[in-house]
C-alpha positions, 0 to 999 in steps of 0.5 A, spaced: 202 202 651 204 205 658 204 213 657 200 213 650 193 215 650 189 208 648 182 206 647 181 199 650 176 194 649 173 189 653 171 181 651 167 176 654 167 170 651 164 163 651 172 161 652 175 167 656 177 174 656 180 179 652 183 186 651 183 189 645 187 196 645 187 202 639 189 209 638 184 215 637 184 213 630 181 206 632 182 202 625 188 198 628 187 193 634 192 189 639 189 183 641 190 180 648 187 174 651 184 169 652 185 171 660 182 166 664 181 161 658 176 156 658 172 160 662 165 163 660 165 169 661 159 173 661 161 180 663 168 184 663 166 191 667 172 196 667 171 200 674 172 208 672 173 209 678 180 207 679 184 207 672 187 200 670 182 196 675 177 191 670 173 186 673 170 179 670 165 174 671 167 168 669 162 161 670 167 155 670 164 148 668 168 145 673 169 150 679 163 154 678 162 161 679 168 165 679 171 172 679 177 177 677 180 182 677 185 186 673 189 192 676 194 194 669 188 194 664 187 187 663 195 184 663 194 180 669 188 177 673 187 176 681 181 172 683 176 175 688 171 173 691 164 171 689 157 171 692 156 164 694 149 163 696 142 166 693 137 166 698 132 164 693 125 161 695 126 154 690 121 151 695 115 152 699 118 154 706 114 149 712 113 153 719 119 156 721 123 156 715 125 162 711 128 162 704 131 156 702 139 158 700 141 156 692 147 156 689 148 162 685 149 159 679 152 164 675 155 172 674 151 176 670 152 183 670 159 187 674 156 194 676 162 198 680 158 203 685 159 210 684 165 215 685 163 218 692 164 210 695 169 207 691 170 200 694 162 198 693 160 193 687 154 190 685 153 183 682 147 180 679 147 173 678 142 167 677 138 166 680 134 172 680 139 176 685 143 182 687 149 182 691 154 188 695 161 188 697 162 194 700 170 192 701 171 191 693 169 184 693 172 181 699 166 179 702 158 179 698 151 181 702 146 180 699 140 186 698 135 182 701 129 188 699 130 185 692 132 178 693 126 177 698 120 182 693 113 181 694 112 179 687 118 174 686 113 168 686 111 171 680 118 171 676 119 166 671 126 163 668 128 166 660 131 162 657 138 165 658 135 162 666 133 166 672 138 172 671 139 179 674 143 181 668 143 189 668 143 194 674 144 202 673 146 207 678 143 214 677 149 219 677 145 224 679 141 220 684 146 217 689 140 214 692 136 210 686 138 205 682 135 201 678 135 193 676 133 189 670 131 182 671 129 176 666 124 175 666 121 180 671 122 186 668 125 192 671 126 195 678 128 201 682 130 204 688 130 210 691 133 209 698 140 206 696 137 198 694 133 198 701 126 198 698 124 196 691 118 197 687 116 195 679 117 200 673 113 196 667 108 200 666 106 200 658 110 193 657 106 188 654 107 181 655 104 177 649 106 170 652 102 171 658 094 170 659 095 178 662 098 182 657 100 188 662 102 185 668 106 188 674 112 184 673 113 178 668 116 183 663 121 179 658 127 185 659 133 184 655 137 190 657 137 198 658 141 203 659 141 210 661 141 216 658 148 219 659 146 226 660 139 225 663 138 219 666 130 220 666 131 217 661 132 210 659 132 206 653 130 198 653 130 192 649 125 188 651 122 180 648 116 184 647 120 191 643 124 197 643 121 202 648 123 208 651 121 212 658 122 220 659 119 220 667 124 214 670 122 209 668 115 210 671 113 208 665 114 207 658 112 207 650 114 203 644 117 206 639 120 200 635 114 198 632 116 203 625 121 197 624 121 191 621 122 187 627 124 191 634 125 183 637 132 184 640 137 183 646 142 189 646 142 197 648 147 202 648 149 209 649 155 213 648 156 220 653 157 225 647 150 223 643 146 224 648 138 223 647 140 217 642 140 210 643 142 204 639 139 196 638 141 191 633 134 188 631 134 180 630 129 175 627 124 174 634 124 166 632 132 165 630 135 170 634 140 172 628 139 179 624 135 180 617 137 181 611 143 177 610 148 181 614 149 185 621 144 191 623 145 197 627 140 202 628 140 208 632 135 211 636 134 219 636 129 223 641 129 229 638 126 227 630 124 221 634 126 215 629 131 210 627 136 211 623 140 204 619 147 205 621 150 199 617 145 193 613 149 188 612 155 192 608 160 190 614 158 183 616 155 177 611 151 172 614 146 171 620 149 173 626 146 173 634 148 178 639 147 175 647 145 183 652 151 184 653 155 184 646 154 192 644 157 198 647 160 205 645 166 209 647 166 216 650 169 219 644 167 224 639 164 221 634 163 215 638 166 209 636 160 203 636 162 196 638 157 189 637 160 183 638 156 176 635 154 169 637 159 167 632 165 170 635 165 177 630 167 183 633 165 190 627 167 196 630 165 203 627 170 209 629 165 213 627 158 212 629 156 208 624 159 212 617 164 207 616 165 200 619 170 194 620 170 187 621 176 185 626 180 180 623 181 176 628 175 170 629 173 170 638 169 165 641 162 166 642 162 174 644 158 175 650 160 182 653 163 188 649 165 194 654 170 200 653 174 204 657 176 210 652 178 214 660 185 215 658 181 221 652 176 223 656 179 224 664 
């Protein structure tokens, strides 16, 4: 589709990756894929820095942790090279001994770095680290002020295991940035990754003795606002909360729902102050009612909107915290992926909504690059 304007979406799966592509209308898809097949892949991240250039995460049952990269949208991947080692302290150190290294066992979340340094990435992983390649992913260094935090002894495995699954770069800050760990909560720093401290304050726990702790918070995912990044939105085992002062604190507001339990967040660059969740029965994981849901979240009236209850899709479906993403497109194109390897998409922020006929492996992660329209 060289020279035309497209939409392109991307899928990781529980058996590779693919690339879907669309006109302006968004209705009509072509499928691509699978790419890497076999290979679980838990995060497809398109660099917006460089237009064509895809990134992907794919955790191999035989090889390990892998990573690729695309420079033509999708069509054809080269394998770049992953972080190796995590130094996770797995065991007490005798006298004279530091962190034990571990092998990472796999590659949550690609985060390309910002405009003004258009060679770095961020990787997080299992366990519980973050990782930097100043030399688009040649070689990795380990960012040591995260990985070595005071209170990592007080961390503990989801049960997606020890994941550093989102990171989020200020756009007007070039010096913060912020992580999200399961099951620690969330982290920032202020001085480019060098030093980082909690930001969980108002977060309950129910599952621990201590209902606030510093850290211990079950974070699912969050994501910043697209026009002030102050304010996040955050998918928590314990709610749906927002934060106004950069997330030096936060309030639930999911409460007024039926259940606020869930594990996806997205947010779309031409609906600022808005956010959107897809709730899920807390003890099955899978959606109420029989059918999807997606609701938005809106500053202003300060309540949820449904956008879809179960019209679009029949049946109980999961999302894994990565699986929902919106274009920069006006209105927004709204896309959730399932457990069960459904894709319904929404061209126009929840109005109307399809279900792709093509049935993927288990979805893990859904991202867009509708740069082609908004450049």
């Amino acid at each position: 589709m060289a020279g035309t304007k497209t939409v392109r979406v991307y899928l990781g799966t529980r058996k590779g990756i693919y690339a879907l592509e669309s006109d302006k209308a968004r209705k009509k898809w072509k499928v691509r894929g699978p790419y890497q097949p076999g290979g679980d892949t838990f995060h497809v991240a398109p660099d917006p820095r460089a237009p064509g250039h895809v990134y992907a995460g794919v955790n191999n049952a035989y090889w390990g942790p892998m990573m690729f990269r695309s420079k033509n949208h999708g069509r054809t991947w080269t394998e770049i090279a992953p972080p190796l080692m995590s130094l996770q302290n797995s065991r007490k150190p005798t006298m004279g001994e530091g962190a034990v290294p571990a092998p990472i066992q796999a590659i949550w979340h690609i985060e390309p770095g910002p405009a003004s340094e258009p060679k770095t990435l961020f990787v997080g992983v299992d366990p519980y680290s973050l990782y930097r390649s100043d030399d688009s992913g040649a070689s990795w260094q380990p960012v040591p002020g995260l990985n070595d935090h005071p209170t990592k002894a007080e961390w503990n495995p989801g049960n997606g295991g020890p994941c550093l699954h989102t990171i989020l770069l200020d756009p007007t800050r070039p010096s913060r940035m912020y992580v999200g760990i399961s099951a620690a909560g969330t982290f920032r720093s202020d001085n480019g990754g060098e030093s980082w401290r909690p930001t969980n304050k108002g977060v309950l726990v129910d599952f621990l003795p201590n209902k606030e702790p510093v850290v211990g918070q079950c974070v699912h995912k969050v994501v910043l606002d697209p026009a002030n990044p102050d304010t996040a939105y955050r998918q928590d085992h314990n709610g749906i909360h927002v934060s106004h002062d950069g997330m030096e604190s936060w309030k639930r507001v999911g409460k007024v729902l039926k259940s606020d339990f869930g594990f996806v967040v997205a947010a779309a660059p031409t609906r600022p102050g808005s956010a959107y969740f897809v709730p899920l029965q807390g003890e099955s994981r899978t959606t109420w009612g029989g059918g999807l849901e997606v609701y938005r979240w809106d500053e202003k009236p300060h309540k949820f909107t449904p956008l879809i209850r179960g019209r679009a899709a029949r049946g109980d479906f999961g999302t894994h915290r990565e699986g929902i993403a919106a274009d920069a497109l006006d209105p927004p194109g709204i896309y959730v992926g399932t457990t069960t390897g459904q894709l319904v998409a929404s061209p126009d922020e929840g109005r109307s909504w399809i279900e792709l006929p093509y049935h993927f492996p288990a979805i893990h992660s859904v991202s867009v690059d509708s740069g082609d329209f908004v450049r």
